[in-house]
C-alpha positions, 0 to 999 in steps of 0.5 A, a space after each residue: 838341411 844338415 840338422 834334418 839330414 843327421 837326425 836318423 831316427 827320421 829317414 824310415 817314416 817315408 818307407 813305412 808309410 809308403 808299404 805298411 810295413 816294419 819289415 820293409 824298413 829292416 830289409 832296407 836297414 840290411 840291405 846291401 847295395 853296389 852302385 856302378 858308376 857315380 857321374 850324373 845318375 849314379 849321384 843322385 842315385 847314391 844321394 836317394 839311396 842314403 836318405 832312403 836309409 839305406 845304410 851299407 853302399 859300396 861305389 864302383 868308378 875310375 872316372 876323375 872329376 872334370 869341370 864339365 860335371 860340375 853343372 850335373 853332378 851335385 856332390 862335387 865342388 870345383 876343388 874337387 877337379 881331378 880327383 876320383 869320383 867314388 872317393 869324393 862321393 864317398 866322403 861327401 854323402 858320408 858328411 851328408 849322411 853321417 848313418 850311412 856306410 860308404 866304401 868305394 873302389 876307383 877301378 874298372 867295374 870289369 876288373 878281375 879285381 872283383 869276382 863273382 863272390 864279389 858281385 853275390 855280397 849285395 842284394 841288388 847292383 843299380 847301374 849308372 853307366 854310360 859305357 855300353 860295353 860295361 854295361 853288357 858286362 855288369 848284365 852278364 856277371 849279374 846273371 852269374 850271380 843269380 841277382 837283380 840289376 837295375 840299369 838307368 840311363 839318361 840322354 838329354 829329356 830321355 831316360 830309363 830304368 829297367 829292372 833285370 833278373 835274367 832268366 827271368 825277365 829281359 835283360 840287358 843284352 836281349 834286345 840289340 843296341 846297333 848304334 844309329 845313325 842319328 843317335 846322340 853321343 854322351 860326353 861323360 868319358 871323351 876327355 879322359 877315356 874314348 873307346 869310339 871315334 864318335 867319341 874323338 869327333 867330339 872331343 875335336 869338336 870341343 876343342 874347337 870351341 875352347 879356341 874359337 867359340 863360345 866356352 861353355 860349362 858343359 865343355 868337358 874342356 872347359 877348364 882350359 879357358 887359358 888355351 882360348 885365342 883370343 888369351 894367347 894373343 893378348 898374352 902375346 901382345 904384352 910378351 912381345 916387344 918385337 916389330 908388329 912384322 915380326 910378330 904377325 910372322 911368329 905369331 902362328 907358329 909359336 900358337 900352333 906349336 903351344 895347342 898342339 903341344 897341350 893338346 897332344 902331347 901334355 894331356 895324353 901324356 897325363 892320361 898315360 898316368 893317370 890310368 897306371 894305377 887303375 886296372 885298365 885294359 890300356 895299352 900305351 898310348 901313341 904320342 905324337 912326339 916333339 920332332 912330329 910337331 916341328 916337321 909339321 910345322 915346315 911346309 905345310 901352306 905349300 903342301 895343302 890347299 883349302 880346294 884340295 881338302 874340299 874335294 877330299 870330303 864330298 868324296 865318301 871313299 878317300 883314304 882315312 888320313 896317317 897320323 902324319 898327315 892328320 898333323 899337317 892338316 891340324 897345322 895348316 886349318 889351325 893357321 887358316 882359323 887364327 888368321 880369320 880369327 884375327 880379320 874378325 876378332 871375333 867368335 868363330 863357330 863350327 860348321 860342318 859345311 865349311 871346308 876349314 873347320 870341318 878339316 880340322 875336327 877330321 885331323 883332331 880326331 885322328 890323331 886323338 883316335 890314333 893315340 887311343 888305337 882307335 881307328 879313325 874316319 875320313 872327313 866325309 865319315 866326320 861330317 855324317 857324325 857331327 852335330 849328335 851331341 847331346 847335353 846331359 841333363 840334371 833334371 833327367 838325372 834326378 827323375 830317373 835316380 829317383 824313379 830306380 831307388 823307388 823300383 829298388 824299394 818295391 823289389 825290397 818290399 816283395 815284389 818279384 823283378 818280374 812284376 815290377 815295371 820299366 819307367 822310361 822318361 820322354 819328354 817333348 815341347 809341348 804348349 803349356 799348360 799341360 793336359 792332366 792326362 799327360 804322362 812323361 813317365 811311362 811304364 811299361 810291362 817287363 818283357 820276358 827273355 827272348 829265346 835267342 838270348 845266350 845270357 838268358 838261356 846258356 849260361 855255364 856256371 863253373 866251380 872249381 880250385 883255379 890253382 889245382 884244375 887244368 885247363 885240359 880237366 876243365 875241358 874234358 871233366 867239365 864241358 864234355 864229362 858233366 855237361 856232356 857238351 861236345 866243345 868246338 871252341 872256347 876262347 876268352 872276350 880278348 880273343 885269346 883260343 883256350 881250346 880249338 878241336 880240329 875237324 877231324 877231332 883227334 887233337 887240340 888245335 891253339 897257339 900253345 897247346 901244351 900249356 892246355 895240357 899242363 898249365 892250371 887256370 889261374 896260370 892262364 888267368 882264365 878265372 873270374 872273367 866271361 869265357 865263349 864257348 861254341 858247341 860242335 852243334 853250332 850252339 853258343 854258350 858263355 862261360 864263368 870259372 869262378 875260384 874257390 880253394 880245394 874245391 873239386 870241379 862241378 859244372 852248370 847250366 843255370 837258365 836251362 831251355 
């Protein structure tokens, strides 16, 4: 395979034949392409696009490789294990590969890092993310840009690629995505990023198998077989020389005060680091401290009950639980589960129905959530949200990242965005063998935007020397002069108010209106980031200053109804 994979003269005999054409496999040849996210799809994707020929990549990712990505995600290794995905994907399809040029940045894709010049170097973005946020981001900045996206995704059978040209077609943000009541949640950012309590149920979940139940490869928590109880007790056993009564009594606290403690306190605290260098919007975390867990520790058998936690979750309005009494729960369910674990010797399996295991995922994901400033759910609200794990599939991963590079190619070919196809992958059990009519991807016409759709429709493309042009100029110059829009507010995604006109528009109205009058943008760092801005009329519009030195102010509106 690797003499196959170094001889270059080779890889565009596929392309060539496919589309007749010479110019296809030069267009390819100069073609250069951003790939956000490199987890299961983005490495196949990154994987086709090189034997494609395509030769100049650039990687976009802030994730670490953990040992539940190794089952899916082909180009990494177990040694590979905590380090950054975009440099070790870079290194091996280098290997792979040895025509194609590679560059990687380890960053959030909505850094300030990467302005919108940035964006308008590549001739496409295909993105592989799994983070809705992001996504809409990439959407947006993409529509800035004026170029074509390619978004992908996968859950467990099911996956899509849809290509994007906003304006022009569909795009990311036209169709709302509510978060459903059964849907299933991804397990790609739980260990090291949650941004949902979705996502800190399931991290308690998991951590509930990697000490009671089945340790599987496909636990983002897998890696910490050593914290399973049935290796504490045996490492206790061969430690201790103390009476069997002594041990039995000691025994409980010392597990507790051992998980508790890595689970935490060591691994937040390693979170905390980790993302120092990476230009995260991430505020400290909130890590329970060592004197927490030692009160915790006192009392807890007499101060809770399993019939009180009972009639705490069939009640759907109880309070959501304090950090502290999210400890002492944690504490008193954790003994409850070493000392059953201990009757049977054997696995134990999570139920939602069961008071104890149930109260436990409740009080793990609380404190999991109050360390990432999340807010947290009651038991009731945990029991509806579990059990909707759904396990990402390589397979899916590798239709799908061969579907979207073939898209690519037809784009590249000449064919408009808009005439291209969505390809969704949906797969059921059926009996074998399979009809021969039987289609599992299906395409289906791109749509074209919908009307109410600010992203498709409402864009205001700014121009200007971010360190010379005030605030007050981009304003009243830009806004009301060239655009003749008469601004009520705009603002920035943070919630920090740029501008706010009174009502009886005389004056500004904001927290610190003489800055506006003064202060440049780049001295509020406003530029290279999407701004709102909401006209008297009541229409919303969104906003990108994009910095260019001594260039004067030029305002417009891209997409215009």
């Amino acid at each position: 395979m690797d003499n196959e994979c170094q001889d270059k003269n080779n890889i565009y005999e596929g392309i060539q034949k496919c589309f007749g054409s010479l110019q296809v496999v030069e267009t390819v040849r100069q073609s250069k392409i951003l790939l956000v996210g490199v987890g299961g799809v983005g490495s196949e994707v990154l994987k086709n696009l090189a034997f494609s020929g395509f030769v100049n990549i650039h990687l976009v990712d802030l994730d670490t490789i953990s040992v539940s990505n190794l089952n899916r995600q082909f180009l990494f290794r177990s040694e590979d294990v905590g380090k950054w995905k975009a440099i070790v994907a870079k290194e091996r399809i280098e290997k792979l590969c040895p025509w194609s040029q590679v560059s990687a940045s380890v960053d959030n894709i909505r850094s300030r890092k990467f302005p919108l010049e940035f964006f308008k170097q590549f001739v496409a973005v295909i993105c592989a993310l799994d983070n809705h946020k992001a996504r809409l981001y990439v959407n947006e900045v993409c529509a800035f840009a004026q170029i074509p996206m390619f978004e992908t995704g996968s859950t467990g059978y099911q996956g899509q690629v849809i290509p994007i040209l906003a304006g022009s077609t569909e795009c990311y943000s036209c169709e709302p995505k509510p978060q459903q009541q059964n849907e299933q949640i991804p397990v790609c950012t739980i260990r090291h990023r949650p941004e949902t309590v979705e996502h800190c149920i399931v991290w308690a979940m998991y951590l509930f198998d990697v000490l009671f139940g089945n340790l599987e490869d496909s636990n983002p928590l897998s890696d910490e077989k050593d914290y399973k109880i049935s290796y504490l007790a045996s490492d206790s056993v061969s430690n201790s020389e103390t009476k069997k009564t002594d041990l039995d009594e000691d025994w409980e606290n010392m597990t507790c005060k051992r998980i508790f403690h890595k689970f935490f306190i060591e691994d937040l605290q390693s979170i905390q680091e980790l993302k120092k260098d990476t230009f995260l919007s991430l505020s400290t975390l909130k890590i329970p401290s060592k004197e927490q867990l030692n009160n915790c520790l006192l009392n807890v058998q007499q101060k809770y009950s399993i019939e009180e936690l009972k009639k705490e979750e069939q009640n759907p309005h109880q309070s959501v639980w304090t950090s502290e009494k999210a400890c002492e729960v944690f504490i008193f369910c954790l003994k409850q589960l070493l000392r059953k674990w201990k009757e049977s010797q054997s696995i134990l399996m999570f139920d939602e129905n069961d008071t104890i295991s149930l109260a436990f995922v409740t009080a793990a994901s609380t404190l999991r959530a109050e360390a990432f400033g999340i807010v947290p759910k009651n038991s009731f609200d945990v029991r509806g949200a579990a059990g909707r794990i759904i396990p990402a599939l390589s397979t899916t991963n590798a239709v799908i990242g061969g579907v979207v590079v073939f898209q690519l190619l037809r784009f590249l070919s000449g064919s408009p965005v808009k005439d291209l196809y969505n390809a969704r992958l949906s797969q059921v059990p059926r009996p074998r063998p399979r009809h021969q009519d039987e289609a599992i991807i299906s395409p289906e016409v791109i749509r074209s935007p919908v009307e109410e759709c600010i992203i498709c429709h409402r864009l205001i493309l700014v121009s200007c020397d971010a360190t010379k042009v005030t605030v007050m100029q981009f304003i009243e110059d830009g806004l009301k002069g060239q655009l003749k829009l008469d601004p009520f507010s705009v603002a920035t995604d943070s919630g920090f108010i740029i501008y706010e006109a009174e009502q009886d528009d005389q004056a500004i109205s904001t927290a610190s209106s003489s800055k506006i009058d003064t202060q440049t943008i780049a001295q509020l760092q406003l530029e290279e980031q999407p701004l709102s801005v909401l006209d008297d009329s009541g229409v919303n519009y969104r906003a990108w200053i994009k910095h260019q030195c001594d260039v004067a102010l030029t305002t417009e509106l891209i997409f215009r109804e």
